[in-house]
N, CA, C and O atoms as a DFTB+ gen file, in Angstrom:
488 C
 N C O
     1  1      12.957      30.004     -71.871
     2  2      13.517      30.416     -70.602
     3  2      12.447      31.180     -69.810
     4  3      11.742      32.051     -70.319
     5  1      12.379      30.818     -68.615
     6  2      11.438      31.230     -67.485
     7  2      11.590      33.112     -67.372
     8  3      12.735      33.535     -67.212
     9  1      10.592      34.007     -67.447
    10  2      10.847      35.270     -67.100
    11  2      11.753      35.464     -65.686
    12  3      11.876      34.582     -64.836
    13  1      12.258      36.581     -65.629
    14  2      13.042      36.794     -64.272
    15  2      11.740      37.050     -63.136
    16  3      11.864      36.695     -61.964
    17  1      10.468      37.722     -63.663
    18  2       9.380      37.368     -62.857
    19  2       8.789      36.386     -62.308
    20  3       8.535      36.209     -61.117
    21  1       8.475      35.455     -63.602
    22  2       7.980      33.621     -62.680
    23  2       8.987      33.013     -62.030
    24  3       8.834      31.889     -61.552
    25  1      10.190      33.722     -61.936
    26  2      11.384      32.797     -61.514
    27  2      11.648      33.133     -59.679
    28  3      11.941      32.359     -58.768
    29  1      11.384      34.645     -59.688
    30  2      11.367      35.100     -58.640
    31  2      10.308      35.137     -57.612
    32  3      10.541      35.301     -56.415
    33  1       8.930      34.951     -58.214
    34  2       7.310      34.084     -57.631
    35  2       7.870      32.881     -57.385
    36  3       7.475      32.245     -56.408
    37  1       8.661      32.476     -58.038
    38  2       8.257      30.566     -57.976
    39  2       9.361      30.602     -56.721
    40  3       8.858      30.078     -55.728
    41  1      10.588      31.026     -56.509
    42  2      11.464      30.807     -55.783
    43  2      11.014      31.508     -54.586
    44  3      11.519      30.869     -53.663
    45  1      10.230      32.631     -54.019
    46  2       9.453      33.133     -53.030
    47  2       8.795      32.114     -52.623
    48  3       9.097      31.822     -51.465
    49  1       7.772      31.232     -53.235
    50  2       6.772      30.586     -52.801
    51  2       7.812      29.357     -52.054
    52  3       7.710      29.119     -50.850
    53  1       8.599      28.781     -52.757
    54  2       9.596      27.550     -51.973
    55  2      10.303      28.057     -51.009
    56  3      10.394      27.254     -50.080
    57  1      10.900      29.137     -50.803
    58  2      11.274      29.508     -49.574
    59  2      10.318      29.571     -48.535
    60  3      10.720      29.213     -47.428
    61  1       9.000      29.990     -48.649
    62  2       7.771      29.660     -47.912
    63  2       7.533      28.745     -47.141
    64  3       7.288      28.827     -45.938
    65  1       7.619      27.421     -48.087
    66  2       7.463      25.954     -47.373
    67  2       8.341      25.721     -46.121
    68  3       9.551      25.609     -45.928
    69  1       6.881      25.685     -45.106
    70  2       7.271      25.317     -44.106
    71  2       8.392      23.973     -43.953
    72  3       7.880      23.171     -44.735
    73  1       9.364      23.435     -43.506
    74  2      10.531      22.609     -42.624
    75  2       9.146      21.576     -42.933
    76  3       7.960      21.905     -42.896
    77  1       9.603      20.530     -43.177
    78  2       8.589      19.034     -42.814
    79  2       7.597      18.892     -43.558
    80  3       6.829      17.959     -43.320
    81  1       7.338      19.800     -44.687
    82  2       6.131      19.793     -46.203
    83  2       6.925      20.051     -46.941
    84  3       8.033      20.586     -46.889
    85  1       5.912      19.369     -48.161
    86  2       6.215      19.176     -49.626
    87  2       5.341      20.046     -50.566
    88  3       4.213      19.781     -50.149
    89  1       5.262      20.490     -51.081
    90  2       4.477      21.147     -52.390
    91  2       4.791      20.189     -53.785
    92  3       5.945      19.976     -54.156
    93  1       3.742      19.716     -54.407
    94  2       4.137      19.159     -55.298
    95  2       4.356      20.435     -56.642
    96  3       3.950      21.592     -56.544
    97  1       5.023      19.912     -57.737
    98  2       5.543      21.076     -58.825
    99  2       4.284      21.792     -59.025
   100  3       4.258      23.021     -59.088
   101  1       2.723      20.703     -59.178
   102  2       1.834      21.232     -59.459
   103  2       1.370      22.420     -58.532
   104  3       0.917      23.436     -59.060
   105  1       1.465      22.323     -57.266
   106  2       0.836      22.868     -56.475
   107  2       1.426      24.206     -56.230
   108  3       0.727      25.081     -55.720
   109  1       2.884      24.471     -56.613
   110  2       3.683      25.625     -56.777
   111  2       2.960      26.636     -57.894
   112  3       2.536      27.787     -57.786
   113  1       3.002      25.796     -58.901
   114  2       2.314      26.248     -59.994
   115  2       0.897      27.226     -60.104
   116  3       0.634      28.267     -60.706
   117  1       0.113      26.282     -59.162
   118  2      -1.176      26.668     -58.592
   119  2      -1.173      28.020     -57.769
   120  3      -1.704      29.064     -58.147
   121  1      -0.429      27.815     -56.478
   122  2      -0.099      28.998     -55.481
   123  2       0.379      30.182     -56.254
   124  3      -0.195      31.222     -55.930
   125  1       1.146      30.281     -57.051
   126  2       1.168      31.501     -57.858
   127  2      -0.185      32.103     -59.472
   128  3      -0.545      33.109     -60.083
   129  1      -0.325      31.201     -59.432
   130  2      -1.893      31.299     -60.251
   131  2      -1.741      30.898     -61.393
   132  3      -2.493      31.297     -62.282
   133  1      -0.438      29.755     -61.713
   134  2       0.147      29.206     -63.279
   135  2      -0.558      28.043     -63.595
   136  3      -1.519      27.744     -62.885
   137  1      -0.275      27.404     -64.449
   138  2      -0.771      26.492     -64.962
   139  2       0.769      25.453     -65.694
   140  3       0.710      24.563     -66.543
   141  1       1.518      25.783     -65.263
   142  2       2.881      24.973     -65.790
   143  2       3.699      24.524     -64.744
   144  3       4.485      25.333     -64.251
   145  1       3.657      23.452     -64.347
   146  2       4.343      22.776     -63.265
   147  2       5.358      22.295     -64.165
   148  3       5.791      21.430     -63.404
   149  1       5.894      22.211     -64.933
   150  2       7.243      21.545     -65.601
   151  2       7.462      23.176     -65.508
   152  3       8.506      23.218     -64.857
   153  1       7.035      24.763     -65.818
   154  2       8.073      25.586     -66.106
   155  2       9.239      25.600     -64.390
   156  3      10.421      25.770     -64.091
   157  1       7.841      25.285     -63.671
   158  2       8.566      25.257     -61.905
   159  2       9.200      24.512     -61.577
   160  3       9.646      24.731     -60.451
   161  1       9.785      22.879     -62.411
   162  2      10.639      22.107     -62.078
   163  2      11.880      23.132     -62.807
   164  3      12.913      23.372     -62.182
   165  1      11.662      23.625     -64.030
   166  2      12.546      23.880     -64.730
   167  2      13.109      25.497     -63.791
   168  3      14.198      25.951     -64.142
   169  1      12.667      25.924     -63.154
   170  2      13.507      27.246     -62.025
   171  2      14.209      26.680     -61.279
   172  3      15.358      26.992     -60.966
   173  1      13.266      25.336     -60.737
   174  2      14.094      25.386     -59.941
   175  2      15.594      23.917     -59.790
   176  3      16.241      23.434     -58.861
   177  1      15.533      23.742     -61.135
   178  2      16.664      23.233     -61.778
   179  2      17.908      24.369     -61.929
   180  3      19.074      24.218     -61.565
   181  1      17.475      25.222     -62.396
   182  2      18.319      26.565     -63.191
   183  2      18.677      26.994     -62.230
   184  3      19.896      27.108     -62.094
   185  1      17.724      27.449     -61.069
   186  2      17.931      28.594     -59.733
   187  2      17.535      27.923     -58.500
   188  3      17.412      28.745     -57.593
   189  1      17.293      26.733     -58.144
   190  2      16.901      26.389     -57.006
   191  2      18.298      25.946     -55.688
   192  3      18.051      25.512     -54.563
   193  1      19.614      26.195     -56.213
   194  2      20.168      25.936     -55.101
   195  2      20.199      26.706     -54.079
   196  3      20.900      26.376     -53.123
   197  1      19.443      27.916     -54.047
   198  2      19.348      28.836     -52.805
   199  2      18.476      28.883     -51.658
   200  3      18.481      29.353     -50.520
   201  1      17.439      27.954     -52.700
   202  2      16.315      27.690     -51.609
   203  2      15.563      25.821     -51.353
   204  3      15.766      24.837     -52.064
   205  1      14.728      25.930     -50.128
   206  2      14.888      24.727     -49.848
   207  2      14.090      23.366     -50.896
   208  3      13.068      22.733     -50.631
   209  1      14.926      23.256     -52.022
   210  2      14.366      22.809     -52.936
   211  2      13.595      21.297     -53.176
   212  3      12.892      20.766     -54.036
   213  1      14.264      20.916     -51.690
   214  2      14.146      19.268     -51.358
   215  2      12.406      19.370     -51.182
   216  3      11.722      18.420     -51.561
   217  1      11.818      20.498     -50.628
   218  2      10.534      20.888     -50.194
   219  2       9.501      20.374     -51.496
   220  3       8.398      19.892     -51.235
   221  1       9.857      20.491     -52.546
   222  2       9.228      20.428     -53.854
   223  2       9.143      19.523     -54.640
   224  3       9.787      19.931     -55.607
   225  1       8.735      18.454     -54.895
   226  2       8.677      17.185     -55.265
   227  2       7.459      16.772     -56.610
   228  3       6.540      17.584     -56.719
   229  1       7.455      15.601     -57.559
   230  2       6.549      15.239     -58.105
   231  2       5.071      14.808     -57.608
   232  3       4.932      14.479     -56.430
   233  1       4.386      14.806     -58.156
   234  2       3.329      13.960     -57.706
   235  2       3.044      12.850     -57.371
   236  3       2.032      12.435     -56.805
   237  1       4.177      12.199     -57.807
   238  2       4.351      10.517     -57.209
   239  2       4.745      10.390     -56.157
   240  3       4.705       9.252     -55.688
   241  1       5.270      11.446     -55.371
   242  2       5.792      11.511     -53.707
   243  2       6.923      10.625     -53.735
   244  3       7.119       9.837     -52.811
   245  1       7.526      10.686     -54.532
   246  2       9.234      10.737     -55.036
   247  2      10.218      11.561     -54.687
   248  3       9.842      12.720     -54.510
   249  1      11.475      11.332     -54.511
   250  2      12.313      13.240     -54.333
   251  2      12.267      13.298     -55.627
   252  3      12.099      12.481     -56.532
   253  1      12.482      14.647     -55.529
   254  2      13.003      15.398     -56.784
   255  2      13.762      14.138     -57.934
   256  3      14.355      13.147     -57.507
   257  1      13.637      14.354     -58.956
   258  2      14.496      13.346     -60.052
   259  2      15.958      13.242     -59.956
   260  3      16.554      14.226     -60.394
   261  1      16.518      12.504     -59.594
   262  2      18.252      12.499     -59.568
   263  2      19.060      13.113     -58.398
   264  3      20.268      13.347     -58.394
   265  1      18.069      13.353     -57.300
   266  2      18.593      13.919     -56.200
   267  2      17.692      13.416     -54.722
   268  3      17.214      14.159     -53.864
   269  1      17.665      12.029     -54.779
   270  2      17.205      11.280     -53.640
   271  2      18.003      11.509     -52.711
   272  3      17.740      12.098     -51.662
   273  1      19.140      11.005     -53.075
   274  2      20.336      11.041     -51.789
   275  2      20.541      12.204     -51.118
   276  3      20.604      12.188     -49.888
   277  1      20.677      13.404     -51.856
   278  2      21.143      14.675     -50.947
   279  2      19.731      14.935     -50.491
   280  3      19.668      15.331     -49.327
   281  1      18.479      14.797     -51.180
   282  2      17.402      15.234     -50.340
   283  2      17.323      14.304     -48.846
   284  3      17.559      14.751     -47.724
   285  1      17.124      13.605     -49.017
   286  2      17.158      12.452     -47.895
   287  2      17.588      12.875     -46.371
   288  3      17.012      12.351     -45.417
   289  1      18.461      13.692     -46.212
   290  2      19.510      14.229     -45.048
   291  2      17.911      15.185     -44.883
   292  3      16.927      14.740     -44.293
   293  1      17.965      16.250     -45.409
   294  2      17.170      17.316     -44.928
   295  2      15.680      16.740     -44.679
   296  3      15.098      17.252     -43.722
   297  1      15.056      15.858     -45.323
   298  2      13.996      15.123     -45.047
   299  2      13.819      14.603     -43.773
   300  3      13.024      15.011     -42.926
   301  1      14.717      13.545     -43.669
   302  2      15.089      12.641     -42.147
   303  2      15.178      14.785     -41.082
   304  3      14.427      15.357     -40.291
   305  1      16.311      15.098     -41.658
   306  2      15.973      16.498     -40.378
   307  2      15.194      17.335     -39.968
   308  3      15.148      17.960     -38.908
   309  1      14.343      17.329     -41.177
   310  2      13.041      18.169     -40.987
   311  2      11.636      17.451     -40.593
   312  3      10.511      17.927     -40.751
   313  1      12.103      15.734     -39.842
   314  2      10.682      15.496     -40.017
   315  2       9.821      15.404     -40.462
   316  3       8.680      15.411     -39.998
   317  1      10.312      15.262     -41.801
   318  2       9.306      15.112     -43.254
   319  2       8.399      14.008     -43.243
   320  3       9.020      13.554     -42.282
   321  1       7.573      13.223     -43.409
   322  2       6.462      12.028     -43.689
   323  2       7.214      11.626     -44.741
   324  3       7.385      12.280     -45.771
   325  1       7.972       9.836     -44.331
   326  2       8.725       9.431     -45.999
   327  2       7.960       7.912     -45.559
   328  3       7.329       7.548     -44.567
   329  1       8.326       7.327     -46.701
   330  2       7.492       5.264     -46.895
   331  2       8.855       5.669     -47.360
   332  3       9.407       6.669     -47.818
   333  1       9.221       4.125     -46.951
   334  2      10.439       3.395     -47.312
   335  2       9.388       2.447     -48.137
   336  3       8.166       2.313     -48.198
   337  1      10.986       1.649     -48.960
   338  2       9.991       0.409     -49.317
   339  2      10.359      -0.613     -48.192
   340  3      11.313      -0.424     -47.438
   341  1       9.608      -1.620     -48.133
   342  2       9.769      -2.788     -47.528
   343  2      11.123      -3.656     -47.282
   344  3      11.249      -4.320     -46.254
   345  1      11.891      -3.620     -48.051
   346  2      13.439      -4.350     -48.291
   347  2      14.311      -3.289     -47.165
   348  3      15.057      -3.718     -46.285
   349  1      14.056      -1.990     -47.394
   350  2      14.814      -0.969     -46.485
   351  2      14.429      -1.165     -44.863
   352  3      15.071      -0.613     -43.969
   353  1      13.802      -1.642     -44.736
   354  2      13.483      -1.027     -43.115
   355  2      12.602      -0.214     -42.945
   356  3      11.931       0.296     -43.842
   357  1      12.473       0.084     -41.270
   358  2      11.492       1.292     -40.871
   359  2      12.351       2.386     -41.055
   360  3      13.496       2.185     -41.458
   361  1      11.848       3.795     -40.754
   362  2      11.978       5.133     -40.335
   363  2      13.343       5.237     -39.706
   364  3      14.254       5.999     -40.033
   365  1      13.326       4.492     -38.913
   366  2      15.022       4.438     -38.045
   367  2      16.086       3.933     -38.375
   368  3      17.259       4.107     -38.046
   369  1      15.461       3.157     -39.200
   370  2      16.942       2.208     -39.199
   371  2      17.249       2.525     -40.638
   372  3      18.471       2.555     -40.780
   373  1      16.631       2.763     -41.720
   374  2      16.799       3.301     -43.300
   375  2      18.503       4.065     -42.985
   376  3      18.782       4.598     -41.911
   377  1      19.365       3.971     -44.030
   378  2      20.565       4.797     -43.635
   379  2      20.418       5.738     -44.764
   380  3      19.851       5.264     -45.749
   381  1      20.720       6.697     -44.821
   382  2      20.787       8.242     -45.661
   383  2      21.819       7.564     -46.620
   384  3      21.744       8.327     -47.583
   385  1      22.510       6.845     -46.878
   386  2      22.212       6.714     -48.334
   387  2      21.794       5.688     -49.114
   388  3      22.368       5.307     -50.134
   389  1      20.338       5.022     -48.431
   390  2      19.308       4.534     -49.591
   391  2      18.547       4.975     -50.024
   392  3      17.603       5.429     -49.377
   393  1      18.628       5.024     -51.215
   394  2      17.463       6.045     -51.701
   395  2      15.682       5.705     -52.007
   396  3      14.801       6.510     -52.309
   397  1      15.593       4.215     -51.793
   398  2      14.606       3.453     -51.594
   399  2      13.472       3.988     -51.028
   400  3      12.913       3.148     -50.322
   401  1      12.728       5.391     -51.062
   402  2      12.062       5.935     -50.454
   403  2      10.732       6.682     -51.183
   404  3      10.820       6.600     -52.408
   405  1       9.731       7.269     -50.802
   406  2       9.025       8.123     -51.043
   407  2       8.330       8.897     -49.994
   408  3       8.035       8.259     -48.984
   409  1       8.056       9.972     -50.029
   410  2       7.350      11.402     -49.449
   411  2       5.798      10.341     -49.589
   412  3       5.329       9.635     -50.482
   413  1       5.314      10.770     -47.953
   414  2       4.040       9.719     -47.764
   415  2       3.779      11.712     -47.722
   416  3       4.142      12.585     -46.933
   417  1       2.946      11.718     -49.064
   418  2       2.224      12.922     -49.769
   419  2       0.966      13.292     -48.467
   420  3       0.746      14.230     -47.699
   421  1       0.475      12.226     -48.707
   422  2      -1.068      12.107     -47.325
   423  2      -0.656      13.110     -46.455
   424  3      -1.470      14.020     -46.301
   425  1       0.566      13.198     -45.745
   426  2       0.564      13.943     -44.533
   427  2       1.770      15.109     -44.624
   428  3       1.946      15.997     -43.790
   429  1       2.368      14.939     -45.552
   430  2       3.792      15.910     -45.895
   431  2       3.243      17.257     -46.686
   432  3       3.569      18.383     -46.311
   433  1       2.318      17.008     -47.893
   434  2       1.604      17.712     -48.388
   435  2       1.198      18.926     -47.755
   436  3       0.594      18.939     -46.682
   437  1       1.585      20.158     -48.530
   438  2       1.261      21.717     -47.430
   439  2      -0.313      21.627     -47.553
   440  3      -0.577      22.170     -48.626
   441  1      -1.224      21.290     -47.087
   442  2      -2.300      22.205     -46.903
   443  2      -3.070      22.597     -48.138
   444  3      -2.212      22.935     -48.954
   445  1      -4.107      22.702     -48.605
   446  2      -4.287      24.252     -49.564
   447  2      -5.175      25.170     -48.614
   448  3      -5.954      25.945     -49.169
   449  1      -5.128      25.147     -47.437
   450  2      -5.904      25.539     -46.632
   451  2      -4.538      27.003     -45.962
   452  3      -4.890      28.110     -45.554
   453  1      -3.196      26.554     -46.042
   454  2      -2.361      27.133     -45.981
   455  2      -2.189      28.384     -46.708
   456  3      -2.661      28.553     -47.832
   457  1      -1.274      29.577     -45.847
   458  2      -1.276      31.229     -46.440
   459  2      -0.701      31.442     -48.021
   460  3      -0.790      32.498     -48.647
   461  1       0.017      29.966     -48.602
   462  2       1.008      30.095     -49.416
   463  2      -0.319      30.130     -50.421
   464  3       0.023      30.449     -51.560
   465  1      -1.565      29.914     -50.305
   466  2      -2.535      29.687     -51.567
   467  2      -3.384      30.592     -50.983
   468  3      -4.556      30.311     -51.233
   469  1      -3.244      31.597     -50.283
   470  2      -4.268      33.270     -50.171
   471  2      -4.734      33.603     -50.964
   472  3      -5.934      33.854     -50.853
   473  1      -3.708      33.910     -52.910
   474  2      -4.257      34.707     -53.517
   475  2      -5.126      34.323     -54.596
   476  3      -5.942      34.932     -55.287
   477  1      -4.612      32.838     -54.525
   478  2      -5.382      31.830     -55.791
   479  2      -6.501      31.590     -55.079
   480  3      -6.518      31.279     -53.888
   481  1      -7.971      31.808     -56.187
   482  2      -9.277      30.933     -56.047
   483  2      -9.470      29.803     -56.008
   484  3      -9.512      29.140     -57.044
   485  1      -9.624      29.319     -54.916
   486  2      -9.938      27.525     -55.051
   487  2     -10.867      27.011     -55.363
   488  3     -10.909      25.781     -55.400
């Protein structure tokens, strides 16, 4: 079980993420100065319904595991960077509930140039 400390870093840093970026698990991990991107899927499994958890994704630029559909709404609202696949359609016409999608990482991706990675050495 995650300390009540890494739990409360890790959930600070996702409230952070700007509306329309992604942090991948790794990169959460990183911004606080860890080295365990599965302990940061695992907070924010346990504790992430408070914050904007859709923000936080794998490295495959996937949603989150088992929660395409509800991410999808806040994605499409926040202007997020998504690839459909090909069978779905473009950007517009995709309907919120196919889940046929991925986070185009290239441009959704926060930055590491961003304030959320101040304290870590790059």
């Amino acid at each position: 079980m995650p300390s009540p400390e890494f739990v409360d870093t890790v959930l600070g840093v996702v409230r952070r993420i700007p509306a329309g970026r992604v942090m991948t698990y790794g990169d959460v991990a990183l911004a606080i100065g860890s080295n365990a991107p599965r302990a940061v899927g695992r907070v924010l499994a346990l504790y992430g319904h408070a914050v904007p958890w859709w923000r936080v994704v794998p490295a495959s630029g996937l949603p989150p595991q088992g929660h395409a559909r509800p991410a999808l709404p806040h994605y499409l609202e926040e202007a997020t960077p998504l690839r459909y696949a090909a069978s779905e359609g473009s950007l517009t016409t995709v309907s919120p509930d196919a889940p046929e999608y991925r986070l185009a990482l290239s441009s959704a991706r926060l930055p590491y140039t961003h304030e959320i990675y101040a304290e870590v050495a790059l």
